[in-house]
Structure formats: C-alpha cells, structure tokens
DRENVONU-825880 format. One record per residue (C-alpha): x, y negated, z; residue in three letters. Coordinates in steps of 0.1 Angstrom, whole numbers, plus 2048, in hexadecimal, padded with zeros to 3 digits. Layout:
# residues N
pt c1->X | c2->Y | c3->Z | r->ala
...
//
This chain:
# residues 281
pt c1->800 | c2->800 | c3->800 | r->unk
pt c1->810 | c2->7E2 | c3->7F5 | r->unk
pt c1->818 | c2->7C5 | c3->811 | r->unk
pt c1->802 | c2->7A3 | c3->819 | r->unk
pt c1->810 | c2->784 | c3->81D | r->unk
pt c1->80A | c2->78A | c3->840 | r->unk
pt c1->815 | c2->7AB | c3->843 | r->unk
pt c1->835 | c2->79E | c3->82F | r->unk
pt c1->837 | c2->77F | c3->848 | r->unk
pt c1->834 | c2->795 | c3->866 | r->unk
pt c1->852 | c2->7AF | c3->859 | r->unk
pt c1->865 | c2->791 | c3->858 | r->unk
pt c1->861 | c2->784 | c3->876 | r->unk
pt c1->868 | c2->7A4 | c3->889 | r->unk
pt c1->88B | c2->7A6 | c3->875 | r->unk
pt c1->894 | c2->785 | c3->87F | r->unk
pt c1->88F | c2->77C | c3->85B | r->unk
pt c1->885 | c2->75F | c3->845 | r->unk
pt c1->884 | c2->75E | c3->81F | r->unk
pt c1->8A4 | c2->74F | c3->813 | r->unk
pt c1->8A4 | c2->739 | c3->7F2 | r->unk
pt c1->8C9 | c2->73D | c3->7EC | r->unk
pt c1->8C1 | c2->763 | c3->7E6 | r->unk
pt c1->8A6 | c2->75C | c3->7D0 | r->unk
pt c1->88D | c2->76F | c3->7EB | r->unk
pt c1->868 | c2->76E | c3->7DF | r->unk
pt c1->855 | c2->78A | c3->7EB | r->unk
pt c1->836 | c2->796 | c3->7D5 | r->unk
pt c1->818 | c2->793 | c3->7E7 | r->unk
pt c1->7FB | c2->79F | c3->7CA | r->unk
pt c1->7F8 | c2->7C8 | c3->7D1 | r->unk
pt c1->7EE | c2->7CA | c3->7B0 | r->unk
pt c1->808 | c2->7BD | c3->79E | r->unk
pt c1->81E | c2->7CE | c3->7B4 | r->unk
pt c1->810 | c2->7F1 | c3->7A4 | r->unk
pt c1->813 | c2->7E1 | c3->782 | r->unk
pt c1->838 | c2->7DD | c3->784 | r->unk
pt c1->83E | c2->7FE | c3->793 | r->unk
pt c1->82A | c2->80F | c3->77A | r->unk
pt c1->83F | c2->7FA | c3->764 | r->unk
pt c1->85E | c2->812 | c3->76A | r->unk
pt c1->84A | c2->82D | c3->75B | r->unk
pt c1->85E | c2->843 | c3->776 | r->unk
pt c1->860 | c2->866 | c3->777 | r->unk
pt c1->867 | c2->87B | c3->793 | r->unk
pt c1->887 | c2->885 | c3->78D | r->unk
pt c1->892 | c2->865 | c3->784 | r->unk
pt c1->8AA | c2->84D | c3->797 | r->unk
pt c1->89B | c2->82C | c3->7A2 | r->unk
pt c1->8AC | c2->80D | c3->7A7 | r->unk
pt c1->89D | c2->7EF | c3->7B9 | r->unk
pt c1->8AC | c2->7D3 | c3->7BF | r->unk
pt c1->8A1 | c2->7B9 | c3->7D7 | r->unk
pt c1->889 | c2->7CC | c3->7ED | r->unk
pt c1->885 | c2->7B6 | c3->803 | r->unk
pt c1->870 | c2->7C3 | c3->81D | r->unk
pt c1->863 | c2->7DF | c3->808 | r->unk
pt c1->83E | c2->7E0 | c3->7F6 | r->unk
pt c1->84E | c2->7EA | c3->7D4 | r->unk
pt c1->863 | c2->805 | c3->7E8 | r->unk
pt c1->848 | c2->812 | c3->7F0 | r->unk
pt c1->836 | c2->816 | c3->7CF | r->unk
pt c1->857 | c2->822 | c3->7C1 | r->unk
pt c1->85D | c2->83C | c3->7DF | r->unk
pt c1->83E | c2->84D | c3->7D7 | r->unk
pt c1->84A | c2->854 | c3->7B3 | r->unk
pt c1->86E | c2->85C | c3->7B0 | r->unk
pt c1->892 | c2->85B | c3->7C6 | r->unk
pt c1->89A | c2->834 | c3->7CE | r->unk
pt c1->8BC | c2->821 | c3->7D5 | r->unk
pt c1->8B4 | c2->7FF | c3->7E1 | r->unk
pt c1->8CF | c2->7E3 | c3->7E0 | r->unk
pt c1->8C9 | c2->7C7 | c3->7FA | r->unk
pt c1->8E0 | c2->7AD | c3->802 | r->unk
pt c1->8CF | c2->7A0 | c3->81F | r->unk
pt c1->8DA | c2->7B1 | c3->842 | r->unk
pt c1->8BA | c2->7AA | c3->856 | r->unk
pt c1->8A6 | c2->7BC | c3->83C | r->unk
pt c1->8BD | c2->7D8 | c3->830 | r->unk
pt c1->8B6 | c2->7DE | c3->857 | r->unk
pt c1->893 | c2->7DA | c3->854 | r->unk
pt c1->893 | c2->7F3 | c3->837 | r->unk
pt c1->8A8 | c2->80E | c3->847 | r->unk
pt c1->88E | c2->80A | c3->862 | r->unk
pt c1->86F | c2->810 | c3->84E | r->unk
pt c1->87B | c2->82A | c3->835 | r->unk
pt c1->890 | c2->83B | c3->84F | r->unk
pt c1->87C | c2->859 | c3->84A | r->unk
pt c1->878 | c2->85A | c3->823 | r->unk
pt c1->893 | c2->879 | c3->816 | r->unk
pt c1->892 | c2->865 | c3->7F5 | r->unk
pt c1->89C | c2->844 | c3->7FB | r->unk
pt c1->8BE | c2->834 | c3->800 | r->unk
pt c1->8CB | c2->810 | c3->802 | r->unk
pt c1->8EF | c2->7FC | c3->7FF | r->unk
pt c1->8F2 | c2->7DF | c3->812 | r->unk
pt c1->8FE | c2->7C3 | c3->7FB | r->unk
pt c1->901 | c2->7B4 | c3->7D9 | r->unk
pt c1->8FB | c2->7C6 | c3->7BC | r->unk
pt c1->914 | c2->7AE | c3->7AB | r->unk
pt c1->939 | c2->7B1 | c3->7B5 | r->unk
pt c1->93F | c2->79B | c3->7A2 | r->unk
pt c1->92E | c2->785 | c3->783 | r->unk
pt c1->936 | c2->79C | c3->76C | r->unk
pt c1->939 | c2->7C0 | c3->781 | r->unk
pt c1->91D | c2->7D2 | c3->792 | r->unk
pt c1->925 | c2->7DC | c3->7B7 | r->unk
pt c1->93C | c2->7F8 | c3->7B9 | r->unk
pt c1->921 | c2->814 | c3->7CD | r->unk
pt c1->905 | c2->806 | c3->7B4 | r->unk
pt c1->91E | c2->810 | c3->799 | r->unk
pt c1->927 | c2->832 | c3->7A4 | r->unk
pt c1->900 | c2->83C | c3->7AC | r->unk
pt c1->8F9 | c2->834 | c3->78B | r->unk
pt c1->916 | c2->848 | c3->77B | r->unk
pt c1->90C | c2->866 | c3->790 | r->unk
pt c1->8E5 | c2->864 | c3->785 | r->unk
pt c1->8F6 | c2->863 | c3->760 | r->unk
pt c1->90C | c2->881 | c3->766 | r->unk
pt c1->8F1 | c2->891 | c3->76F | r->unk
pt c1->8DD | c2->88A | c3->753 | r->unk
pt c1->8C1 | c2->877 | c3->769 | r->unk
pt c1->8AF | c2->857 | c3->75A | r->unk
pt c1->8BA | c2->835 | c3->76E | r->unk
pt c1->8A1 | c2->818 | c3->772 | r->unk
pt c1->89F | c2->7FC | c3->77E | r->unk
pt c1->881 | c2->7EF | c3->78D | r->unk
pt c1->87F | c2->7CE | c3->7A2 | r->unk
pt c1->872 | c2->7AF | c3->7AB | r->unk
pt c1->894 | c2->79E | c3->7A3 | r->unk
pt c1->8A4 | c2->788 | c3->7B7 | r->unk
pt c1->8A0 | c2->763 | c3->79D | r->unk
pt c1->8CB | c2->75C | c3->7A5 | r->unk
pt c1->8D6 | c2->77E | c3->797 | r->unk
pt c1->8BF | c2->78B | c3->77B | r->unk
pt c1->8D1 | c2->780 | c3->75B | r->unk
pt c1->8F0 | c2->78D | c3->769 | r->unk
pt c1->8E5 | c2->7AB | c3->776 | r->unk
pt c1->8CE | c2->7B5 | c3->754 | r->unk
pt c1->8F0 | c2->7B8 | c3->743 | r->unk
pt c1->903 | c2->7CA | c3->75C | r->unk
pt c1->8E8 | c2->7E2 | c3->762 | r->unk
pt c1->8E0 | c2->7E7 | c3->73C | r->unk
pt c1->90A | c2->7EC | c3->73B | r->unk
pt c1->909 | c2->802 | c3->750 | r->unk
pt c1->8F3 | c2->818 | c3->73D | r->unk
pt c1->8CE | c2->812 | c3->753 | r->unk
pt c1->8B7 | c2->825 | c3->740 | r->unk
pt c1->897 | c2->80D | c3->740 | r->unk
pt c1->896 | c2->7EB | c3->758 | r->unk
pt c1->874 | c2->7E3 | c3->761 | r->unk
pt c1->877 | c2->7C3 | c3->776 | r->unk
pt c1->865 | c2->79F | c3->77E | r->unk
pt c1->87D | c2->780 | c3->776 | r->unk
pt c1->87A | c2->75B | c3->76F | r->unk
pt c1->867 | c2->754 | c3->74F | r->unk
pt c1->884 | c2->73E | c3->741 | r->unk
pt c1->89B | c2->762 | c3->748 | r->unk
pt c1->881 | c2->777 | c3->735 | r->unk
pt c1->87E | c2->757 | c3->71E | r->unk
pt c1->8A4 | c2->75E | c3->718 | r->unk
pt c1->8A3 | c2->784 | c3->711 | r->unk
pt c1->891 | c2->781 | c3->6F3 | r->unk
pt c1->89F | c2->75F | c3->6E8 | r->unk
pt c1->8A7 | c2->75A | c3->6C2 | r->unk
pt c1->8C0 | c2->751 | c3->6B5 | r->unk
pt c1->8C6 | c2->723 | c3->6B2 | r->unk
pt c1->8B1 | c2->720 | c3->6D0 | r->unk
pt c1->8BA | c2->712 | c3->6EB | r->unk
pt c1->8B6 | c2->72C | c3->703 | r->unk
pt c1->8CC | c2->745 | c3->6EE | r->unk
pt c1->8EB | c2->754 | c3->6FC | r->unk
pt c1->8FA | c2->772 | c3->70D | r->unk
pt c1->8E1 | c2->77F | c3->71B | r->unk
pt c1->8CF | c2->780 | c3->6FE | r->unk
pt c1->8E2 | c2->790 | c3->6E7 | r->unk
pt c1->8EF | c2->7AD | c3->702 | r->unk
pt c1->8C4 | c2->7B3 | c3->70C | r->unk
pt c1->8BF | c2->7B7 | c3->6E5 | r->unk
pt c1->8DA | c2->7C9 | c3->6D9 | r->unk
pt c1->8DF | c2->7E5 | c3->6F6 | r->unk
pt c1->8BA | c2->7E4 | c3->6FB | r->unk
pt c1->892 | c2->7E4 | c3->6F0 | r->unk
pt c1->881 | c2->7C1 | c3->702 | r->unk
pt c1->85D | c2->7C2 | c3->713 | r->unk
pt c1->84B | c2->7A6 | c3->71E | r->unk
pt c1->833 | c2->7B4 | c3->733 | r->unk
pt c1->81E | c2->797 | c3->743 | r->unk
pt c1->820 | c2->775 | c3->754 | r->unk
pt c1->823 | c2->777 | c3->77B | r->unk
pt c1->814 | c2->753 | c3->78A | r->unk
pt c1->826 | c2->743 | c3->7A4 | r->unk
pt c1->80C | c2->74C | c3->7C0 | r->unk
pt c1->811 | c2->76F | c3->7BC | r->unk
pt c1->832 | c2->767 | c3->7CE | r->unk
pt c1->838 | c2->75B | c3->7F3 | r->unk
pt c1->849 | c2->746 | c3->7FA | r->unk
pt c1->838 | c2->73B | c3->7D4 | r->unk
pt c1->855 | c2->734 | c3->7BE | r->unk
pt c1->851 | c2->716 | c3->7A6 | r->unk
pt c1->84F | c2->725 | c3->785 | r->unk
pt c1->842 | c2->744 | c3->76F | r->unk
pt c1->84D | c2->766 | c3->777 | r->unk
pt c1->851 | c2->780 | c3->75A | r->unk
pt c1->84D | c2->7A6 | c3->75F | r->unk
pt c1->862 | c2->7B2 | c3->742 | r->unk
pt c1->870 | c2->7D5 | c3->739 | r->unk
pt c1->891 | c2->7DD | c3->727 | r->unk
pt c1->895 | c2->801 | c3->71B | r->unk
pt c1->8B6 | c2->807 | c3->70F | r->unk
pt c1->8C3 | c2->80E | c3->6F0 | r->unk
pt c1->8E6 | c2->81B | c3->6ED | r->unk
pt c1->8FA | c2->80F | c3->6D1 | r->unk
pt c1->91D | c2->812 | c3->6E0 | r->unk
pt c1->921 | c2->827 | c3->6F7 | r->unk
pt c1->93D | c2->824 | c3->70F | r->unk
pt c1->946 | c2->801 | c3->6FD | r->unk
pt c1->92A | c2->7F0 | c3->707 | r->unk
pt c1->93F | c2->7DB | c3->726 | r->unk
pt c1->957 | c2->7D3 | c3->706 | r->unk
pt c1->93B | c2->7C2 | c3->6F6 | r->unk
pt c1->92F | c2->7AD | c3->711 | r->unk
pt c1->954 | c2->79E | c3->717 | r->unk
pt c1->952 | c2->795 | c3->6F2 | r->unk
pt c1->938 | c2->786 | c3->6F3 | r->unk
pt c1->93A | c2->772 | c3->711 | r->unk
pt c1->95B | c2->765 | c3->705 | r->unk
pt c1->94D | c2->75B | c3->6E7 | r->unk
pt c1->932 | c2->748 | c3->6F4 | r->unk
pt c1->949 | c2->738 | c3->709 | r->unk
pt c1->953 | c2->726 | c3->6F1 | r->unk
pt c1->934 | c2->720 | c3->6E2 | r->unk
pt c1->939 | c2->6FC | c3->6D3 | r->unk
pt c1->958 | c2->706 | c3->6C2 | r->unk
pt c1->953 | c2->717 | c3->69C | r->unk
pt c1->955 | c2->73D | c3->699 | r->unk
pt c1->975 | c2->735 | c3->687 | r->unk
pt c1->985 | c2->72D | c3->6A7 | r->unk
pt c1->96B | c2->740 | c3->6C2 | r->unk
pt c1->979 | c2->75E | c3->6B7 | r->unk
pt c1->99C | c2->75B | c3->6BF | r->unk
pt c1->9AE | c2->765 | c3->6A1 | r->unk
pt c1->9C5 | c2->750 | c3->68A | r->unk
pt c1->9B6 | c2->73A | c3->673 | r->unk
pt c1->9B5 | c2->74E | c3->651 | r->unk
pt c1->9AE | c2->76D | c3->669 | r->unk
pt c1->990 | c2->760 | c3->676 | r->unk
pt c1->984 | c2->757 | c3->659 | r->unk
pt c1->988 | c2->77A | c3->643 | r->unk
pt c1->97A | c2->78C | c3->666 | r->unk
pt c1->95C | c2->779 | c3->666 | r->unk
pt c1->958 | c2->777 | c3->63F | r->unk
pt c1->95B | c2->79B | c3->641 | r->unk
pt c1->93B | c2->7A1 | c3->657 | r->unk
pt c1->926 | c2->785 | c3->643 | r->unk
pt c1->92A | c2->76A | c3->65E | r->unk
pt c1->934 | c2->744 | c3->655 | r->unk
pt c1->956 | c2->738 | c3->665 | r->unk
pt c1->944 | c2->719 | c3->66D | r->unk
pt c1->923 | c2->728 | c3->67D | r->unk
pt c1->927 | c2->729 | c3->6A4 | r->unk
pt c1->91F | c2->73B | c3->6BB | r->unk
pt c1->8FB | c2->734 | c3->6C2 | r->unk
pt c1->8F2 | c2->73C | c3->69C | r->unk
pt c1->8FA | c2->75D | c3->69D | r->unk
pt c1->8DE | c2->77A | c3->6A1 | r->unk
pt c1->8E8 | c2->797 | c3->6BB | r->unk
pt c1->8EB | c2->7B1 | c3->69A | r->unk
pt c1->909 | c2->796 | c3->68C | r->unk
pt c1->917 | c2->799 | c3->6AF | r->unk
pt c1->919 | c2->7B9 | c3->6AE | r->unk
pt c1->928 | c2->7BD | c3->68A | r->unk
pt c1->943 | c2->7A6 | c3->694 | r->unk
pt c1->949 | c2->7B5 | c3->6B2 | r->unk
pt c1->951 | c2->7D5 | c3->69F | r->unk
pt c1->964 | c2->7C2 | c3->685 | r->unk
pt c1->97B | c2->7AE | c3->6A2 | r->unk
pt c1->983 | c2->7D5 | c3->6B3 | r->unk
pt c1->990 | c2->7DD | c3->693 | r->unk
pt c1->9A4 | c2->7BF | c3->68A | r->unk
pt c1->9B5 | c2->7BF | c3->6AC | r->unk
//
C-alpha cells in the first residue's frame, strides 16, 4: 500500500528526518501513480530491481512484491529507516550512499551487483522516483552499464532532453547516449502535487529499454562524446582532435561537414564517427 503524505511525514519524523532539497528529495504521495511506475518496470520475478532514491519506501514496496530489489540511498537517517522496515523482506537489499562515485562512474557496489545480475544472465532495471540532481548522469551510467530497461520519473526538461533533436537547444550528451544505446518512452506527465514537498515543475515518467550496439565499448562512446561536446562552439574540424587535413578526411569520410558542430550532428553521425575516429587513431 503506497504511503500518504501523512504516513510519509510521520516516517520522517520518527527517523529524525526532513526532506532535503540538495538531494533532490520529493516523495510521491499519489498511490496510483506510484503502481503506474512500478508496473512501468514490466518486472519479472526473476529479475534484478534497482531503485534508486527510496526514500522512505512506498515504491519499495510495490517493487518488493514483484521481484529481488537493491535500493541505493544516500541519506543515513533513511537507509536506517529502511533497514528497519524491510528488515524482514529475504529479497531486499540496500547500499548506503551515492550511486555516482563520481560524475562519470556509477558507485563501485552498484557496479558489481549489476555485473553479477549480467553474469548470470538476469535482466537489470531500474525503476525509481529519481532524485532531480542525478538523473541525466545516472541514465547514462546505468544504460553504460548495461541496465536492461529504466523505468523512472524525472524533470520534464531531463525527459525533454532524452528525446531532443538535433539544433535544439536542449540537445546534447544525454541525448545522443539515451538514443543510440537505447529505445525512449514518454510515458506521462506527473503534476507537481503528486510530489511533497511539491516540486516546482513537470515530472516525466519515462522508460528506456536498451538497445546494445557496442557492446563492451559503450563507456568509449560516452568519453567521445562528452569531449566533443565539450567543445561544442568550436567546428568539428577542431572538436575532434585530429590535425587539420586529418579531421577533415575523418569526418568527410563518415558524411559530416568539417564546419558543422557539435550540436548539428544526429546520434547515428555520432556514432559513425565515433567508429571512424577508433580507426584513425
């Protein structure tokens, strides 16, 4: 049964808690939307479930009831509150932390849990009511690290960005890693009051199921293409690092203008350049 407000409030209270902006901490407070994005996982049983951001646990619950769970909190006072109230459940497990080590590098446990699950030859997903400050990063890490489908609720201007073309101004790396190492869902709009405390904008529940294209070089292609849109107000004749003439017969080569940049590209040019520049180096 998914958590009131006041349920939610009371939880709290007892931890010593208080929701805390700088970790992006909005707790979903509609039961039914709650289901919605569990059912969103399209979770089977012998599946491994990762939620992160649990807060005080109404989606754990949902997903407890379907599959084995690994939450990742980063708050001590309710990692403790969870261990409390799952202390019983044989398939659920938590780290204490951040799932980012790092901008670019998913916490090291999160990591391994994942590879195991793979080994194994068990589906990963992701499903969550994202914390707002780590979603884009965390999309592209996860889908890295080879998460099977990610069924989660971010900002609308982050789901905005996952299916962003090409020249617009909300184009970038996210992007182009979301559409080339995966299928993008929007769901449905989540309003701001389905929150507490209410955030200020649009939620998005969106879903990402992952198609593989590179295999193990998939953490290749997201340095690429951060450091090319690093430099994203410089030409592709000097983003890509090459000489000159270089530059210009690699990206001739793959049917891209030396003078486009960055921005202009689509995720499938990307990629054929990316191919083109492993080649060349």
């Amino acid at each position: 049964m998914a958590q009131t407000k006041r349920q939610i409030q009371s939880l709290l209270a007892d931890a010593g808690a208080t929701p805390r902006h700088r970790l992006g901490q909005n707790f979903m407070i509609d039961a039914n939307l709650v289901r919605i994005v569990a059912d969103a996982g399209m979770i089977a049983s012998g599946d491994l479930v990762i939620e992160v951001g649990p807060g005080t646990g109404t989606l754990t619950e949902e997903l407890l009831a379907k599959a084995q769970v690994l939450v990742v909190e980063i708050d001590h006072a309710l990692a403790e509150l969870l261990r409390q109230r799952f202390a019983s459940a044989g398939n659920f497990e938590l780290i204490e932390g951040d799932a980012l080590a790092a901008k670019h590098a998913l916490d090291d446990r999160l990591l391994d849990a994942i590879r195991r699950a793979k080994s194994a030859g068990r589906t990963v997903r992701l499903v969550a009511n994202l914390p707002y400050n780590i979603a884009s990063p965390l999309l592209i890490e996860l889908l890295i690290a080879g998460v099977d489908v990610l069924a989660c609720t971010v900002q609308r201007e982050v789901a905005g960005r996952l299916r962003a073309a090409p020249n617009s101004s909300d184009y970038g790396t996210l992007s182009i890693m979301a559409q080339l190492l995966s299928r993008v869902e929007m769901l449905r709009t989540l309003p701001p009051q389905a929150f507490w405390p209410r955030p200020k904008i649009d939620s998005s529940l969106v879903r990402l199921t992952r198609e593989d294209r590179l295999g193990n070089r998939t953490a290749e292609l997201g340095a690429f293409v951060r450091r090319i849109f690093s430099a994203r107000r410089k030409t592709l004749r000097n983003a890509v690092a090459l000489a000159s003439d270089d530059a210009e017969r690699l990206l001739a080569s793959v049917g891209i203008s030396p003078k486009d940049r960055p921005e202009s590209v689509s995720p499938e040019g990307f990629l054929r350049l990316f191919r083109a520049f492993s080649e060349a180096i």
